[in-house]
C-alpha positions as CSV (number, residue, x, y, z in Angstrom):
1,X,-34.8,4.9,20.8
2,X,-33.1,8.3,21.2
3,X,-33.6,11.3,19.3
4,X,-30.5,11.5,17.2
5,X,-28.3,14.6,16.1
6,X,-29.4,15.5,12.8
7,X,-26.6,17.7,10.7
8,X,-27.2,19.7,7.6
9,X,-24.0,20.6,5.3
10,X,-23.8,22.2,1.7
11,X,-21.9,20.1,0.4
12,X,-19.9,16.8,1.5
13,X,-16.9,17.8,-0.8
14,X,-13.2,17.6,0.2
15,X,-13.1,20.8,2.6
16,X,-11.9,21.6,5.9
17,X,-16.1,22.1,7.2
18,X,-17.2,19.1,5.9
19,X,-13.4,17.6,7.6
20,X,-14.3,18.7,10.8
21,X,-18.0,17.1,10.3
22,X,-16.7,14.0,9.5
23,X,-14.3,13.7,12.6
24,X,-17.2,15.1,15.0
25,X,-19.6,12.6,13.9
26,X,-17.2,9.8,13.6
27,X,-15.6,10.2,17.5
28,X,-18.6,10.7,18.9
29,X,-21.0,8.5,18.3
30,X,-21.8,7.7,14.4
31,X,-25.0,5.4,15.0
32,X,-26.5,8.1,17.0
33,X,-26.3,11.3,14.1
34,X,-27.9,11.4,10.5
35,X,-26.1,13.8,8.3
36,X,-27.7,15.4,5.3
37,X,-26.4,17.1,2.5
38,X,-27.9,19.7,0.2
39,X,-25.8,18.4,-2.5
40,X,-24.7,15.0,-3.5
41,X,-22.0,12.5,-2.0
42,X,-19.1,14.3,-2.5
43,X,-15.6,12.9,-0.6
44,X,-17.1,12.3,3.0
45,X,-20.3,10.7,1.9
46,X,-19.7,7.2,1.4
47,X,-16.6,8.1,4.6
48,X,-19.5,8.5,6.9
49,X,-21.5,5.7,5.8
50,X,-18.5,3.2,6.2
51,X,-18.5,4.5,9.9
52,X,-22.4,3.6,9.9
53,X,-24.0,7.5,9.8
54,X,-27.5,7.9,8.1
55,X,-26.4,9.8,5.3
56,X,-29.0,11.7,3.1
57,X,-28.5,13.2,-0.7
58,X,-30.7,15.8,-1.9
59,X,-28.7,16.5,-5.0
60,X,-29.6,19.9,-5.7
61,X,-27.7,22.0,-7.8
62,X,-25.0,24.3,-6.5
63,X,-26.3,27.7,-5.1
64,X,-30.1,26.5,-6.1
65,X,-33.1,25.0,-4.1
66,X,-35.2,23.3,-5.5
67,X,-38.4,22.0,-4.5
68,X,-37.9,17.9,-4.2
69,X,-34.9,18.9,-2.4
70,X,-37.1,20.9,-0.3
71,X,-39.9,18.8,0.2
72,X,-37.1,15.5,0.8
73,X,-35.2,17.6,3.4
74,X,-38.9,18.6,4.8
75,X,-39.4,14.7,5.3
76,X,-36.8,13.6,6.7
77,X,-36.9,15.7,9.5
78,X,-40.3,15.4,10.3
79,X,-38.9,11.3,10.1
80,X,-36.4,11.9,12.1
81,X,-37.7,14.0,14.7
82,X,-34.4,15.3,16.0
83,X,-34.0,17.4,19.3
84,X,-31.1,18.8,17.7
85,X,-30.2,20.4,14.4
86,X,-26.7,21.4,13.5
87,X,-26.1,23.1,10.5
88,X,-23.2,24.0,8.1
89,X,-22.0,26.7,6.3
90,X,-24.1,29.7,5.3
91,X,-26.2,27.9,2.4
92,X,-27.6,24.8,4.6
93,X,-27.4,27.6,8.1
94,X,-30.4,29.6,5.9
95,X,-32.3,26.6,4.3
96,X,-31.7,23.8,7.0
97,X,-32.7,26.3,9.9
98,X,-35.4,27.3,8.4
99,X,-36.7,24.1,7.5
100,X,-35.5,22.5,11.1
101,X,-37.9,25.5,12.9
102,X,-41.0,24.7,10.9
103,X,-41.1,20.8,11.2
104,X,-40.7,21.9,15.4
105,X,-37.0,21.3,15.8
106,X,-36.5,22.6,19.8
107,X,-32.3,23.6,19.0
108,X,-31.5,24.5,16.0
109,X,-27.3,25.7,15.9
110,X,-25.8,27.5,12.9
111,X,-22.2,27.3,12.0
112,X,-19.6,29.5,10.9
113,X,-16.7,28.3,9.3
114,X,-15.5,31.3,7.3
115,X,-13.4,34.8,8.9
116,X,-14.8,37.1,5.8
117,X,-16.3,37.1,2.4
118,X,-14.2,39.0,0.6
119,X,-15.3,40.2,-3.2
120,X,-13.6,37.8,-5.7
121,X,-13.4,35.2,-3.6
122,X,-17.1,34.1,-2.9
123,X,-19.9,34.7,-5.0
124,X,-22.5,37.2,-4.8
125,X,-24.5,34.6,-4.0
126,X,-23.0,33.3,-1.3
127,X,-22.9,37.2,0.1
128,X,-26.1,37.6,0.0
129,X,-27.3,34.2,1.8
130,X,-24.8,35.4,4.7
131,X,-26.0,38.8,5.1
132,X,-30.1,37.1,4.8
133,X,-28.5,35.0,8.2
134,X,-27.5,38.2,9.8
135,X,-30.9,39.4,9.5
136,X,-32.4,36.0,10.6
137,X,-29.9,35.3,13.3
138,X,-32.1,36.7,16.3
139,X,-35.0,34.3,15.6
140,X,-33.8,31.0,14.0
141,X,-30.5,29.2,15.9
142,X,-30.7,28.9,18.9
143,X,-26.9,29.3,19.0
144,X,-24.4,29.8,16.6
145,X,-20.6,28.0,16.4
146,X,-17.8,30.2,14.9
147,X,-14.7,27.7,14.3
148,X,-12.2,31.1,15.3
149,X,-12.5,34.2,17.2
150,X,-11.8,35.9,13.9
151,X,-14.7,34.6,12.4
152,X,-17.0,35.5,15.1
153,X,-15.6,39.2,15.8
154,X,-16.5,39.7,11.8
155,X,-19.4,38.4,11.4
156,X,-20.6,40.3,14.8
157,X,-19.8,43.3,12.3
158,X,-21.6,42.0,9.5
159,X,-24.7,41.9,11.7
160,X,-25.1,38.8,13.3
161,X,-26.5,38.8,17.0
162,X,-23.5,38.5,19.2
163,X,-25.5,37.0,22.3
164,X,-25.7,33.6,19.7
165,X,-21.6,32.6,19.4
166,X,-19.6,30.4,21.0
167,X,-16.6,29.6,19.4
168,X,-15.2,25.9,19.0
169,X,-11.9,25.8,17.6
170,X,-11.1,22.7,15.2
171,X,-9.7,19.3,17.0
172,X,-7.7,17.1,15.9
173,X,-6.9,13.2,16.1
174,X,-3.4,13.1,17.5
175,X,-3.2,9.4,17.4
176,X,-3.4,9.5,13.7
177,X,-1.4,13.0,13.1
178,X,2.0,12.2,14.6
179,X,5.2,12.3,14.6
180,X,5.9,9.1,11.8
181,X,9.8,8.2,10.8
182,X,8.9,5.5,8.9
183,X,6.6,7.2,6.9
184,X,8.4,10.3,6.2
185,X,11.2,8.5,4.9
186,X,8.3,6.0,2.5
187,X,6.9,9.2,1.5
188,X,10.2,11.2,0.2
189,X,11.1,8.3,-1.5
190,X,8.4,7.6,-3.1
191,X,8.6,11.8,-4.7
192,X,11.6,11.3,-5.4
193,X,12.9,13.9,-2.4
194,X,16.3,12.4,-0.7
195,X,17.3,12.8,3.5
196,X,19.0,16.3,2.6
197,X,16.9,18.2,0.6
198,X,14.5,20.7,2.2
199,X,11.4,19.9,1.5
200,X,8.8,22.9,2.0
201,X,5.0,22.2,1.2
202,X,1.6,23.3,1.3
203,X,-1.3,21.2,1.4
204,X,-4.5,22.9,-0.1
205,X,-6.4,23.2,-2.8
206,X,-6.0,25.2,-6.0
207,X,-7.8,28.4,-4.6
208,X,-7.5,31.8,-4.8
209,X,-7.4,32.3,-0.9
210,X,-5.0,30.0,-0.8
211,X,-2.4,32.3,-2.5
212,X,-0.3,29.7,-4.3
213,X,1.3,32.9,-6.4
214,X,2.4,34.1,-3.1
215,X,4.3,30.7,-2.0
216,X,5.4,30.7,-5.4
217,X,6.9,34.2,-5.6
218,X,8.8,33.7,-1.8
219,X,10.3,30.6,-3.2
220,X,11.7,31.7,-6.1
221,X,13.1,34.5,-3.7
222,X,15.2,31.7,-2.0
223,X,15.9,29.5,-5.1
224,X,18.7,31.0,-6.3
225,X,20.2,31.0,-2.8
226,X,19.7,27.6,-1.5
227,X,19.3,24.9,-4.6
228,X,18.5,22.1,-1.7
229,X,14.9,23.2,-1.4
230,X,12.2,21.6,-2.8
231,X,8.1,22.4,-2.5
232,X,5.7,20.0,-2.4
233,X,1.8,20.9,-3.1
234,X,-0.4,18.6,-2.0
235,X,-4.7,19.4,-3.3
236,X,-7.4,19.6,-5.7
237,X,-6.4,21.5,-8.3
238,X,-2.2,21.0,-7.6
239,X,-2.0,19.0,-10.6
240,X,0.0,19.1,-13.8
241,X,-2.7,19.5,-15.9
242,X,-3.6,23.0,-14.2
243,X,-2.2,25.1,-16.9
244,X,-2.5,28.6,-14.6
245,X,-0.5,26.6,-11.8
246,X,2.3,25.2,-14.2
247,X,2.3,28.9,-16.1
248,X,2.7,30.4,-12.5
249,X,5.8,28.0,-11.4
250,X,7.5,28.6,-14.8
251,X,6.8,32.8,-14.6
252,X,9.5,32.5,-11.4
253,X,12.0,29.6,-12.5
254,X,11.0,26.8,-10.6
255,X,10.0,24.0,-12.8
256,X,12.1,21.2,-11.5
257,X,11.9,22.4,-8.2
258,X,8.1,22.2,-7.9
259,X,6.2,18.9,-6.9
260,X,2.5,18.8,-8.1
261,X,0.8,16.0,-6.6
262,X,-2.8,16.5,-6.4
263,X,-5.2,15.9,-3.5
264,X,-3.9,12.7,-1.6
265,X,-5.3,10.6,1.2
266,X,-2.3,10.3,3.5
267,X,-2.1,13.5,4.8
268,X,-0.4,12.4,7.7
269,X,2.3,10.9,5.6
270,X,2.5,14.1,3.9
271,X,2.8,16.4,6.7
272,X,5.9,14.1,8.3
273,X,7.5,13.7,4.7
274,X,7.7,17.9,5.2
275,X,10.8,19.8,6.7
276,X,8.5,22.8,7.1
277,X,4.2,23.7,6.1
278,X,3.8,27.0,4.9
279,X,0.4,28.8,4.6
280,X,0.1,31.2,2.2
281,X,-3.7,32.1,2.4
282,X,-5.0,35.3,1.9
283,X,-8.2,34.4,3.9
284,X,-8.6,31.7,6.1
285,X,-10.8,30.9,9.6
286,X,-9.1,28.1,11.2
287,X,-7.0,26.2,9.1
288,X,-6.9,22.7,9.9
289,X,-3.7,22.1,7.8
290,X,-1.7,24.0,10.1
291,X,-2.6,21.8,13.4
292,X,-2.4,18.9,11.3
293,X,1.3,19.5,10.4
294,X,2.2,20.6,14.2
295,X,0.5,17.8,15.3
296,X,2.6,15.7,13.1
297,X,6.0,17.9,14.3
298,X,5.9,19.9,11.5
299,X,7.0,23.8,12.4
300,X,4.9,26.1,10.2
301,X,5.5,29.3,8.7
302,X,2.0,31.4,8.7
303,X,0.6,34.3,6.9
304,X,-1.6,36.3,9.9
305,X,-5.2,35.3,8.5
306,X,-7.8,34.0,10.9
307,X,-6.7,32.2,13.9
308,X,-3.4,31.0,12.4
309,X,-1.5,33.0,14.7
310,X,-3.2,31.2,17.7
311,X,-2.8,28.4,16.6
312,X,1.0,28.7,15.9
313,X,1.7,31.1,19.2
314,X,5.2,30.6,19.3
315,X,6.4,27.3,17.8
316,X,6.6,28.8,14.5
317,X,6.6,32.2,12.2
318,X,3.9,34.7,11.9
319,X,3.7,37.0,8.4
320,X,1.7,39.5,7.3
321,X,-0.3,38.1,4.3
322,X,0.1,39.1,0.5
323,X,3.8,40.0,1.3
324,X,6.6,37.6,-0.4
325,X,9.1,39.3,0.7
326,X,7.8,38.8,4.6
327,X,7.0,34.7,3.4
328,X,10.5,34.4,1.6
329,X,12.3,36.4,4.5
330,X,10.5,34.0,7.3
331,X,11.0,30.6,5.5
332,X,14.5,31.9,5.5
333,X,14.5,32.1,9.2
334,X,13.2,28.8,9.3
335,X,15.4,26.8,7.4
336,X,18.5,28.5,9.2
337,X,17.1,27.0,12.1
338,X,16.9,23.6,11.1
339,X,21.0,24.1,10.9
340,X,21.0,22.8,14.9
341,X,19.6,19.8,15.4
342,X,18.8,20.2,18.9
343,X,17.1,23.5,18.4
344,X,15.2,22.0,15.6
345,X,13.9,19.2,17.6
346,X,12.4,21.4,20.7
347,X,10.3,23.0,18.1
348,X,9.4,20.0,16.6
349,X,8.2,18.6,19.9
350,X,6.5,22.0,21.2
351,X,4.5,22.0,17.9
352,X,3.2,18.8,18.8
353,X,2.5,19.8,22.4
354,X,0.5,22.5,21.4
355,X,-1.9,20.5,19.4
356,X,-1.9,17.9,22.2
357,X,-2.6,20.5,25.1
358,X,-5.3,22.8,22.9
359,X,-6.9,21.3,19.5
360,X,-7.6,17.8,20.3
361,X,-10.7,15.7,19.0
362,X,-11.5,14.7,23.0
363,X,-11.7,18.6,23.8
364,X,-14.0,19.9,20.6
365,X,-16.4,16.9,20.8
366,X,-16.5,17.5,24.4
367,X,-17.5,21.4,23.7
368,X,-20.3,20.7,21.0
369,X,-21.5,18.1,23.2
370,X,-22.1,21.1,26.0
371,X,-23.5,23.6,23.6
372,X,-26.2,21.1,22.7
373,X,-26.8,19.6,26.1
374,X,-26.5,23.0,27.9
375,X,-28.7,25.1,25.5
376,X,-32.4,25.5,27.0
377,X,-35.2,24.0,24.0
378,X,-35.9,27.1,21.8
379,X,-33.7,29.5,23.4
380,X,-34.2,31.9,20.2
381,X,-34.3,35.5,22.3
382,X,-35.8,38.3,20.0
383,X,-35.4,41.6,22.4
């Protein structure tokens, strides 16, 4: 029997890491990887069980070890025996490299899914486990994934050895994020949203990177203007019972015009119900939700944070973040242009091509595949 890939993640919450963990494990081969997390089942748990992954829970608290987790995750490896360890995200990078090292793991492959840490928005905690990896970086991975350039160029500056990246921008399953009529119109209905109205969104959760007061503050910019807009926010958190959220759409006059609909499922079916994405962030890497709606023909407006602007190049608008005016100026732009059909319906289609011709699942499965074929066993260089 071959050795199988053996993956160690934080957490299997609802986030765009463990996302792109499920759809890496899933495409390629899900009999042949065992995926452990530090925490409990989370969203993508019993997911990658249904597609027959090994999945392992060591149920330790958030931000602490502990030392049954320690000694399971000690176990299973030495079990498993894997001739290749991919971990994720800076918590299970520290711990799970580590851990893969002693029990004799020959690769061991950190990853990166983050463009900064700013103050505020992670904990001191999480600070500090990312500047221990900087240190530990020459002698434990034996390579290191960045999902964007961003992220690699900054953590390069934080101290992280720069021989160790290769960066492996997000994919994406085209055959199940496309362009859907039939779903679109399902969906609108079912919000209540008729064939005229404009219907802006953002999909993500209730976070402080994601700068919901920023969306909210360039909408009510346009609302007085154009009353045949309507924004719909899709994710954790985007719920009526989120008393900062409803407080924050009432502060600029848009209750009414403001659909909360919590974290769904059909994201596809979201993203074609949309006239036009808009992300807001503050801080981002590489965010999937903006392929995900150009995959779907969904033109996006941006805010310039991590490798949104790549991903965009010129099928949509480009912003500099933390400006509302910029956001409220842009979506502007945007809706104007859906004015001429024609017009509208190129950038629909070269939003799609994009996705098609750069971020597909095939091509990132195909790139992690060579960094852990290509890598020499215990390629860890210390001078």
């Amino acid at each position: 029997m071959s050795q199988p890939f053996v993956h160690i993640i934080t957490s299997l919450s609802d986030g765009g890491a463990e996302a792109v963990l499920f759809r890496l494990v899933a495409f390629h081969d899900p009999q042949n990887h065992v995926v452990i997390s530090l925490s409990g089942k989370g969203k993508y748990g019993p997911l990658l069980e249904r597609c027959g992954v090994k999945v392992h829970y060591l149920n330790m608290p958030r931000g602490r070890l502990t030392f049954g987790g320690l000694r399971k995750l000690f176990s299973i490896l030495r079990r498993e025996r894997p001739h290749v360890v991919q971990t994720w995200m800076y918590h299970a990078n520290l711990v799970g490299g580590l851990v893969a090292r002693l029990t004799g793991c020959r690769k061991v492959f950190w990853n990166i899914r983050h463009a900064d840490l700013t103050p505020g928005a992670y904990g001191r905690g999480t600070r500090l486990v990312s500047r221990l990896c900087a240190r530990l970086s020459r002698f434990v991975p034996t390579g290191i994934v960045a999902c964007a350039e961003r992220a690699r160029t900054v953590h390069i500056a934080e101290g992280y050895d720069a021989r160790k990246f290769t960066v492996i921008p997000n994919g994406y399953d085209i055959a199940r994020f496309r362009p859907d009529a039939a779903t679109r119109d399902a969906l609108r209905r079912g919000i209540g949203v008729g064939p005229d109205t404009v219907l802006l969104g953002l999909v993500g959760r209730w976070n402080k990177e994601k700068d919901h007061s920023n969306l909210l503050a360039a909408l009510s910019r346009l609302a007085a203007d154009r009353r045949d807009i309507r924004l719909l926010l899709v994710g954790t958190g985007c719920t009526a019972d989120n008393a900062e959220l409803v407080s924050t759409i009432a502060h600029h006059g848009l209750s009414g015009r403001v659909i909360v609909a919590g974290r769904r499922d059909d994201v596809p079916a979201v993203m074609n119900a949309l006239d036009l994405h808009i992300l807001s962030s503050s801080s981002e890497a590489f965010p999937n939700v903006v392929a995900e709606a150009m995959a779907c023909g969904t033109p996006c407006v941006v805010t310039d944070v991590g490798d949104a602007a790549l991903i965009v190049g010129e099928t949509g608008w480009i912003v500099p973040p933390r400006d509302a005016d910029a956001l409220a100026a842009a979506t502007a732009r945007a809706v104007e242009t859906m004015a001429d059909a024609a017009l509208w319906q190129h950038r629909q289609d070269n939003a799609r091509r994009r996705i098609e011709d750069n971020f597909s699942l095939a091509t990132m499965v195909a790139r992690y595949e060579a960094l852990w074929r290509d890598a020499p066993d215990d390629a860890v260089r210390t001078q």
